[in-house]
C-alpha positions in Angstrom: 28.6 12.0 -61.7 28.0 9.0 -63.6 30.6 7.0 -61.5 29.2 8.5 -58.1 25.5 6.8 -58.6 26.8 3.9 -59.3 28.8 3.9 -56.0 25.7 5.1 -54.5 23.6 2.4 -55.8 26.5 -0.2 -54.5 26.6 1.2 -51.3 23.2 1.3 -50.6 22.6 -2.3 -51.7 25.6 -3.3 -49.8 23.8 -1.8 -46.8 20.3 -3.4 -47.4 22.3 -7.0 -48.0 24.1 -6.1 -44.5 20.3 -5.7 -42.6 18.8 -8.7 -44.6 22.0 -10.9 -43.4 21.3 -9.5 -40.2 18.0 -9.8 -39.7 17.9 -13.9 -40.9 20.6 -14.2 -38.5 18.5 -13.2 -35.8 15.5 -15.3 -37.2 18.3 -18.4 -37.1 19.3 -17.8 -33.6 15.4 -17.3 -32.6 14.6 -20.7 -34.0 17.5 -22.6 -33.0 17.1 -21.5 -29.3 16.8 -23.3 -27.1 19.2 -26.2 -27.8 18.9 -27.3 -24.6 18.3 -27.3 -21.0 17.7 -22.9 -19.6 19.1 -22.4 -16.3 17.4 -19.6 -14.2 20.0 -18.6 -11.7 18.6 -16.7 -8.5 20.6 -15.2 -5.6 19.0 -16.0 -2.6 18.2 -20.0 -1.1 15.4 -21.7 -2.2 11.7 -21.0 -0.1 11.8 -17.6 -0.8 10.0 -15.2 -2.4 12.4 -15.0 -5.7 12.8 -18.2 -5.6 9.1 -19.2 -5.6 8.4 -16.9 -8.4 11.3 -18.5 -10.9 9.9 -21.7 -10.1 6.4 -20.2 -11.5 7.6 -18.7 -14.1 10.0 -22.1 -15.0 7.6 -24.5 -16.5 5.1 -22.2 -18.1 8.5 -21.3 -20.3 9.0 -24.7 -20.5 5.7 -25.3 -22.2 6.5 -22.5 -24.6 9.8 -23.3 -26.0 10.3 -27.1 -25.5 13.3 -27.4 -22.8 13.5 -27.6 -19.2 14.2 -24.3 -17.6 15.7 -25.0 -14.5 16.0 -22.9 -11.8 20.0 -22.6 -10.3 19.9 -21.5 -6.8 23.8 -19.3 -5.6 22.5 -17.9 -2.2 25.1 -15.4 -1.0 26.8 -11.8 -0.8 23.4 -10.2 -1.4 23.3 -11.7 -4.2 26.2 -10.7 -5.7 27.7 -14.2 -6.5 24.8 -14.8 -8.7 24.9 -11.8 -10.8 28.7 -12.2 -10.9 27.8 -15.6 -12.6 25.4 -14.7 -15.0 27.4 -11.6 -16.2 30.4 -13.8 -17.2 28.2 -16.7 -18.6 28.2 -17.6 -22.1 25.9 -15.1 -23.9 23.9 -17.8 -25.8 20.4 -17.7 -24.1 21.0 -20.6 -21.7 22.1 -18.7 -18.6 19.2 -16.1 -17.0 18.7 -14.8 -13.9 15.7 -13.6 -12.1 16.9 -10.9 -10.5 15.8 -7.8 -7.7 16.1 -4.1 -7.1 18.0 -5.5 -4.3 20.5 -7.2 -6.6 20.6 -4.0 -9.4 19.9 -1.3 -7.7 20.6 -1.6 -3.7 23.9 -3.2 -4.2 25.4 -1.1 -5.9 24.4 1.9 -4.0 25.8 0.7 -1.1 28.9 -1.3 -2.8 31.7 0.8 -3.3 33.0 -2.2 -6.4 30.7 -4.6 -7.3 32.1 -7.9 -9.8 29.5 -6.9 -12.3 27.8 -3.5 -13.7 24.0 -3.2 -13.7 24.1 -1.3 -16.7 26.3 -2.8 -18.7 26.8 -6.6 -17.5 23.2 -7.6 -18.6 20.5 -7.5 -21.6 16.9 -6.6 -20.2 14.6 -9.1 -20.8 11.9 -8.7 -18.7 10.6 -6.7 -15.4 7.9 -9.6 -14.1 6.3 -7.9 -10.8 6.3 -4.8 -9.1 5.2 -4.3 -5.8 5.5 -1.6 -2.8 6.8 -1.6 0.6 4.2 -1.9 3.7 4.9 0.7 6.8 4.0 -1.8 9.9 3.4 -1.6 13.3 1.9 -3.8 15.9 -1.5 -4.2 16.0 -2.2 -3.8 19.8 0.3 -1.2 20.1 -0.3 2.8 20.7 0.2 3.6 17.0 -2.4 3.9 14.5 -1.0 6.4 11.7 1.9 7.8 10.3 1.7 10.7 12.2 1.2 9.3 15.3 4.5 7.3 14.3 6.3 10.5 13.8 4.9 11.9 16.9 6.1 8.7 19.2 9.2 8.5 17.4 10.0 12.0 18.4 8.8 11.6 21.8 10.7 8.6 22.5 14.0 9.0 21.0 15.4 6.3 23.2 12.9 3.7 22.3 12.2 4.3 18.6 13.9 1.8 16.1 13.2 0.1 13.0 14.3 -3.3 11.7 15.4 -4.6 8.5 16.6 -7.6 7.1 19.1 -6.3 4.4 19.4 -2.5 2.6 16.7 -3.2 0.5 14.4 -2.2 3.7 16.9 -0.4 5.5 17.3 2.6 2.9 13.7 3.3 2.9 13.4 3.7 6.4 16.8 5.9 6.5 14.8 7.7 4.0 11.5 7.9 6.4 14.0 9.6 9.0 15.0 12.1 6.7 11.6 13.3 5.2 10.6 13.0 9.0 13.0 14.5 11.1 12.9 11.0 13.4 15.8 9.0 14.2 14.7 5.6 14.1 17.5 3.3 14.8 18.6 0.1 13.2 18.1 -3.1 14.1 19.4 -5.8 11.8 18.5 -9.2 11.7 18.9 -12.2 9.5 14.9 -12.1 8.1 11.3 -11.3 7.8 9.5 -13.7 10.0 12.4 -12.2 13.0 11.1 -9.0 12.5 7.6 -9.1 12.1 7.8 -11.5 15.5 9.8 -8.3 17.7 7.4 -5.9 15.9 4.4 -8.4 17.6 6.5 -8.4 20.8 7.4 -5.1 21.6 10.9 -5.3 20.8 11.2 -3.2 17.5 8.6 -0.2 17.0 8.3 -0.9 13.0 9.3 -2.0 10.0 9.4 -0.9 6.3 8.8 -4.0 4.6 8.2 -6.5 1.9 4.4 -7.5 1.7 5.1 -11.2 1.0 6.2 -11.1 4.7 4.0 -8.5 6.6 0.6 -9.0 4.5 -0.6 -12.4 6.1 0.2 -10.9 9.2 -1.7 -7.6 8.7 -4.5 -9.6 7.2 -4.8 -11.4 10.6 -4.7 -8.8 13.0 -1.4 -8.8 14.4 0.4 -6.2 12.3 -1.2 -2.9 11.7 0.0 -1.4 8.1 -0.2 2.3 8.6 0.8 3.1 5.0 2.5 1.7 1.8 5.3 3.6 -0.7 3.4 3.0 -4.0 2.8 5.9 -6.1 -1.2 4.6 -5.4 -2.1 2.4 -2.9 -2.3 -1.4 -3.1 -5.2 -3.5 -3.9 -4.5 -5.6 -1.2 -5.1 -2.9 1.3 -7.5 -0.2 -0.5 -8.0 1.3 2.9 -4.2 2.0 3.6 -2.8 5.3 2.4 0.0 5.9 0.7 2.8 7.9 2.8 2.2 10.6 0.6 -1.5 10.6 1.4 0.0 10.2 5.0 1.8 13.2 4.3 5.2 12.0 4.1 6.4 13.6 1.0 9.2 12.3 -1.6 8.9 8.8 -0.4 7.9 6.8 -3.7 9.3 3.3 -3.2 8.5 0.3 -5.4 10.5 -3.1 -5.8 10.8 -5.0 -8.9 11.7 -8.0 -10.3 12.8 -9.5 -13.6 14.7 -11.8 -15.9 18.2 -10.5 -17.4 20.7 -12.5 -19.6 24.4 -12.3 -20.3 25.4 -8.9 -22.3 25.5 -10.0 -25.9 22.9 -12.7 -25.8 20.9 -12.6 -29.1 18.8 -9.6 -29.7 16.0 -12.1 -31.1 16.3 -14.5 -28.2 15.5 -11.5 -25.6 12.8 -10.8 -27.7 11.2 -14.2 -27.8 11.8 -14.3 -24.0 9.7 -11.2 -23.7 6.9 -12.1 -25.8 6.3 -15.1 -24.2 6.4 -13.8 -20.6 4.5 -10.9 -21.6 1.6 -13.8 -22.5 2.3 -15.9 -19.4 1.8 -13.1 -17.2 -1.7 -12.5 -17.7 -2.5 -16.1 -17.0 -5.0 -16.6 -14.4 -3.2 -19.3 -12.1 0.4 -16.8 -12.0 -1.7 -14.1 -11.1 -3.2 -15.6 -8.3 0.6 -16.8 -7.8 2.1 -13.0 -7.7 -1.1 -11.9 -5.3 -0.2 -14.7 -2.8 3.0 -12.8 -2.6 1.5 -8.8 -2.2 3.1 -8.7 -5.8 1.5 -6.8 -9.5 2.9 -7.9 -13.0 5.0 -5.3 -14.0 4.4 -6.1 -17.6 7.2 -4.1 -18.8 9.6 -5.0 -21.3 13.2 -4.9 -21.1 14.2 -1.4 -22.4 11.4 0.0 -19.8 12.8 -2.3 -16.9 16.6 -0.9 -17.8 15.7 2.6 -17.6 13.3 2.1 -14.2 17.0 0.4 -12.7 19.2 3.6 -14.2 16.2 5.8 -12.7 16.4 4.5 -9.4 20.4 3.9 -8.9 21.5 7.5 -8.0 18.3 8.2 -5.8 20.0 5.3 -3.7 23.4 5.8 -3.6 22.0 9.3 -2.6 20.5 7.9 0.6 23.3 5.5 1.2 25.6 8.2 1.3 23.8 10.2 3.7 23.0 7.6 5.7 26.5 6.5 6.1 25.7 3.1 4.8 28.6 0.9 3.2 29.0 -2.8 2.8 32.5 -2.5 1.9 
């Protein structure tokens, strides 16, 4: 018995010199990060939305941890070839990427093999904004509420179509036509501004879409927003319902946005990372940055921001699959 406390003692001061070792290395790797220059890579070219909110979020982390963080633009595949990057970069904390719902939890819904794994590939840093989708119409069109939209789109089979500019908007209208009963067909085209221009025209009857490219419009007359997918409705519009309050049920559709690193990258680098975005999102100027764009702050750390991507990944592969929708 004797012998056994002894071994007990040993062992558990062998385990308390294990945690202290390991929590000084983490305090080391804190403090010597960064050691230089922090690239941000994004996926899509510069100009855009993403891309405009890295470049705000850049220098504010500049001014908090004393290097450049520069933002690495690798446009292409959806953007696959960015998150392929990122996943196979070192994992020392100087390699992020801002990244989308489009990029974590689109792709690989409607990816049969993707070069990375959402859940695995990356260490959650971060979920920066949130924001919901905008159901729009033209203004000086027939078409004034969701269930006159329903009601057209059923009495005009022919005519009723939707566009989209990639699956992040196209699954949420193939999921419209499934809680509705309507078959509005796809129209595909290269981006935003296209769309909202044939929705003005004539051409296409709606859209499901990002605000950052339907708000101005709406706000000047020439789109008419007949509902958005948030859970509540957006400040921007208080006066537009949600499609629940439409009554389109089981539609709850929010995108988000966030910083990830390399699987592996320090424990107490992510950490520092998240404290100091959780400060410079609630500065004044980056708020009015994130309205500007129909966008919240999320404000949710990384384990919260993991489990909203595991959350949302087999409600769209669900719809994909219905759908018929494959990229590959």
């Amino acid at each position: 018995m004797r012998l056994g406390r002894i071994d007990s003692t040993l062992l558990v001061a062998a385990i308390l010199a294990g945690t202290v070792t390991s929590v000084l290395a983490q305090g080391t790797a804190a403090r010597d990060w960064p050691k230089g220059p922090v690239r941000i890579v994004v996926g899509f070219a510069p100009g855009g939305g993403v891309d405009i909110l890295a470049r705000t979020l850049g220098p504010k982390l500049a001014e908090q941890f004393g290097q450049p963080f520069v933002v690495d633009n690798r446009p292409g595949a959806g953007a696959n070839i960015a998150a392929e990057h990122v996943a196979r970069a070192p994992a020392d904390g100087h390699t992020l990427m801002f990244a989308t719902s489009s990029t974590l939890v689109v792709n690989p819904a409607v990816y049969a093999k993707l070069p990375y794994d959402p859940l695995t590939s990356f260490e959650y840093v971060s979920n920066i904004t949130i924001y919901p989708f905008l159901v729009v119409v033209s203004a000086t069109g027939p078409i004034n509420t969701v269930q006159e939209l329903i009601a057209w789109g059923k009495a005009n089979p022919a005519k009723a179509n939707f566009g989209s500019a990639s699956t992040l908007f196209q699954l949420p209208a193939e999921l419209f036509n499934m809680r509705t009963g309507v078959k509005f067909e796809h129209i595909p085209f290269k981006g935003g501004p296209e769309i909202m221009t044939a929705i003005i025209n004539g051409q296409v009857t709606m859209a499901i879409t990002d605000p950052g490219s339907s708000l101005p419009l709406v706000k000047g007359g020439r789109l008419r927003a007949l509902a958005s997918t948030g859970p509540k409705r957006t400040p921007d519009l208080p006066e537009t319902p949600t499609l629940a309050e439409a009554g389109v049920s089981g539609i709850v559709v929010e995108s988000s946005s966030g910083i990830i690193a390399p699987k592996g990258t320090p424990a107490a680098v992510v950490n520092a990372l998240d404290a100091a975005l959780a400060r410079i999102v609630k500065l004044a100027d980056v708020r009015e940055r994130f309205a500007q764009l129909g966008m919240q702050a999320a404000e949710e750390g990384g384990p919260a921001f993991a489990a909203r991507v595991a959350r949302e990944i087999p409600v769209w592969r669900d719809v994909a699959s219905k759908a018929g929708i494959k990229l590959d």
